[in-house]
N, C-alpha and C positions, 0 to 999 in steps of 0.2 A: 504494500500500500504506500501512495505517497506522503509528504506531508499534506495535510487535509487543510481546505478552507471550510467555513461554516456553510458557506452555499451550496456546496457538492453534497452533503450527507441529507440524509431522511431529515424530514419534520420530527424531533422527537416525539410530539402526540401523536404521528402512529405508531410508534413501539411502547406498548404501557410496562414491559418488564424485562428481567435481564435474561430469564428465562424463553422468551420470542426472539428476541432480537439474537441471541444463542442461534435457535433453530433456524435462524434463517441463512447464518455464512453456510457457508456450501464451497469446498473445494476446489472442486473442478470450475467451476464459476470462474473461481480466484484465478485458475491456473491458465485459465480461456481466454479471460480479459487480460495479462500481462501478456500474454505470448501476442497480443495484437497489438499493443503499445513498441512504441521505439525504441532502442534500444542504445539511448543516448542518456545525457543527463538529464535533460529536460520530459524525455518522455518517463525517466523512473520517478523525478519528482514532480510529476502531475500536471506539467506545465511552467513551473519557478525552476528552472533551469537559468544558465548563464548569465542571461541576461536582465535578469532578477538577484537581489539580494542572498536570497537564501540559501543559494551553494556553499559559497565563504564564508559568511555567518553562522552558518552550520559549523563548520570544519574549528571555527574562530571558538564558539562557545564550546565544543565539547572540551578544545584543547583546553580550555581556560577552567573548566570544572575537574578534569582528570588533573589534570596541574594541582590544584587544591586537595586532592586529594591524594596526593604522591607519598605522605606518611602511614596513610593505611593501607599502602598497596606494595605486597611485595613477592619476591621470585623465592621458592624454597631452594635450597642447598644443593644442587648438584640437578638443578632444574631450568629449563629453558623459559625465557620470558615470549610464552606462547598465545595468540590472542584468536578470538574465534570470531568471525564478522557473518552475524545474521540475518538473513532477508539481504544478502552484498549487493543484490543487481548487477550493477557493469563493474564493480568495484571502484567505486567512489570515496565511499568512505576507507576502507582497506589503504588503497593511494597516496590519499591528501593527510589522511590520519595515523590507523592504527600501523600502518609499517615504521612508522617514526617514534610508536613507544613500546613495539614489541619488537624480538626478534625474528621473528615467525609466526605469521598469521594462514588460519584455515579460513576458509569462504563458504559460505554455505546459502544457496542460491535454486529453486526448483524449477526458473523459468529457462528455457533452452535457450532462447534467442538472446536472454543475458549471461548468461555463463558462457556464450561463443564470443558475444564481444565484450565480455571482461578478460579473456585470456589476452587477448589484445590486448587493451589498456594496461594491465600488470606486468607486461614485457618489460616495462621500465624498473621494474623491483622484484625481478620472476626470483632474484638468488633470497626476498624474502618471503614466497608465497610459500605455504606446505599444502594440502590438501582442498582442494574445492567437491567439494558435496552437493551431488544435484538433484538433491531431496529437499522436500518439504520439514518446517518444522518438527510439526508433531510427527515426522516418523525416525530424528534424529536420536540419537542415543549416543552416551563418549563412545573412540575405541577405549578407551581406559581410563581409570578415575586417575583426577587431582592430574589431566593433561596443561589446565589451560590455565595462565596470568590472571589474564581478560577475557571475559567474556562480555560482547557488545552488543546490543539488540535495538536498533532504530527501524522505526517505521514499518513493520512487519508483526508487531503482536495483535494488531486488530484484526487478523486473520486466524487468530484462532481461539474459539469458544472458551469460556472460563474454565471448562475444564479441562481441556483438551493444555489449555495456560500453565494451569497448577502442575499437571504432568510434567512439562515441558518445565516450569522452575525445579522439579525436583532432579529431573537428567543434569542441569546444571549444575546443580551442587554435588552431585558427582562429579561433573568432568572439571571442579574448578579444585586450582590449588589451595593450599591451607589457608595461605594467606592472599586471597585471589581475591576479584573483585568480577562482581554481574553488574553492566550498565543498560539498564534502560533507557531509552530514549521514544517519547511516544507523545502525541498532540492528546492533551486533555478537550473534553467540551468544555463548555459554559454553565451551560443545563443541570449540573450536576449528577445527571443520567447519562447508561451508554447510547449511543448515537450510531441506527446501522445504515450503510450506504449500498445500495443496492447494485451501483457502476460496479465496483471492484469485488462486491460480496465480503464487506471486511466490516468492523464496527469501531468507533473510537469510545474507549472508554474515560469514563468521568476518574480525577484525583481519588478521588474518595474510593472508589470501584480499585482503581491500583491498588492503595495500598492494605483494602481489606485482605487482595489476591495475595499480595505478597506475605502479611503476615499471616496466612492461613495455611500458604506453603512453608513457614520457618525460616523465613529471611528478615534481618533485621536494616531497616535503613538506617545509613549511616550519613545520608548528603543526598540534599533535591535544591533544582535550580532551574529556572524558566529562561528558556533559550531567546536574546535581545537580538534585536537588526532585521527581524521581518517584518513581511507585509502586514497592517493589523487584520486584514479580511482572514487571515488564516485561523486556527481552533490556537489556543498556547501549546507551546510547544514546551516539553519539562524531563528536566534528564534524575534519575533515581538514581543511587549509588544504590548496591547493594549486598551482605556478607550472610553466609549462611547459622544462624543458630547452631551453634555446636551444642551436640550432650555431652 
């Protein structure tokens, strides 16, 4: 999904719960409509490509919260500072960002026509690429626990049902290291409600809705921060730090 404006998603009075608005993402939907989109920057973010703000601004604010958070985040002993970039598209973020604070980033990416032309684009950093995944989220699982630094997740969690979510946090804190770090990055509503959008088959969920999700999975936040320099038509945009509950 891209980043969302408030005029692209459903009327929230037609969705009266989280349980509808659930049953209505679908898939294949998801996977129907990216494959028809372009396979540039502008077509993975919705339109606010290039020539809009929100490329750089993006790249500006995540560096500037991972930055802040440089004390809670660190590589175990005889470990690789390994990062795993979710929903990658053409590799945008991977690029501009994560190859700059990890040694080695995975890609994880379901749409075909962006995983052909992100091998491209990554040419320029391929001695930092490790594995590209051309799976869907919820069918990810680590190959092994405690592989990954960072684990980064922009603009692709509205594609998957709360539950299907909770899953999906829990695979993470397997594949994360002891001292690792899960970033969320995700357009909140206004509404206080999720919000489903029927183009992409994805739903943007409300603050509130985050972080029930998160601590219902055993992840404790540690840093949330509203991403500045966009357009204001767009939903907020807001990045969650995240560590898992240890027993």
């Amino acid at each position: 999904m891209p980043v969302k404006s408030a005029t692209t998603a459903q009327d929230p009075t037609q969705a009266t719960s989280a349980s509808e608005i659930d049953s209505q993402i679908n898939y294949t939907k998801a996977i129907d409509y990216w494959t028809g989109v372009e396979a540039s920057v502008d077509g993975v973010l919705g339109g606010f490509g290039p020539t809009t703000s929100v490329p750089k601004a993006d790249i500006v604010g995540s560096n500037t919260f991972l930055r802040k958070l440089k004390t809670r985040l660190s590589v175990e002993p005889g470990k690789v500072k390994y990062g795993l970039d979710f929903g990658a598209g053409i590799g945008r973020v991977t690029k501009d960002f994560l190859v700059k604070v990890c040694d080695k980033v995975d890609l994880l990416e379901p749409v075909k026509p962006f995983v052909d032309q992100m091998k491209v684009e990554l040419q320029v950093c391929q001695d930092k690429i490790g594995d590209i995944y051309d799976i869907s989220m919820q069918d990810w699982e680590p190959e092994y626990e405690g592989k990954y630094y960072l684990i980064w997740c922009q603009w692709c969690c509205g594609h998957l049902p709360d539950k299907d979510f909770l899953k999906w946090l829990d695979n993470c804190k397997k594949g994360l290291q002891k001292d690792g770090l899960l970033v969320v990055k995700e357009n909140n509503t206004t509404s206080g409600e999720d919000v489903f959008d029927p183009e992409d088959s994805s739903k943007t969920r409300s603050d509130a809705n985050f972080r029930r999700l998160f601590k219902e999975a055993g992840w404790k936040l540690i840093a949330t921060d509203l991403q500045k320099g966009v357009p204001r038509e767009l939903y907020p945009i807001r990045m969650y730090a995240l560590k898992p509950i240890r027993e």
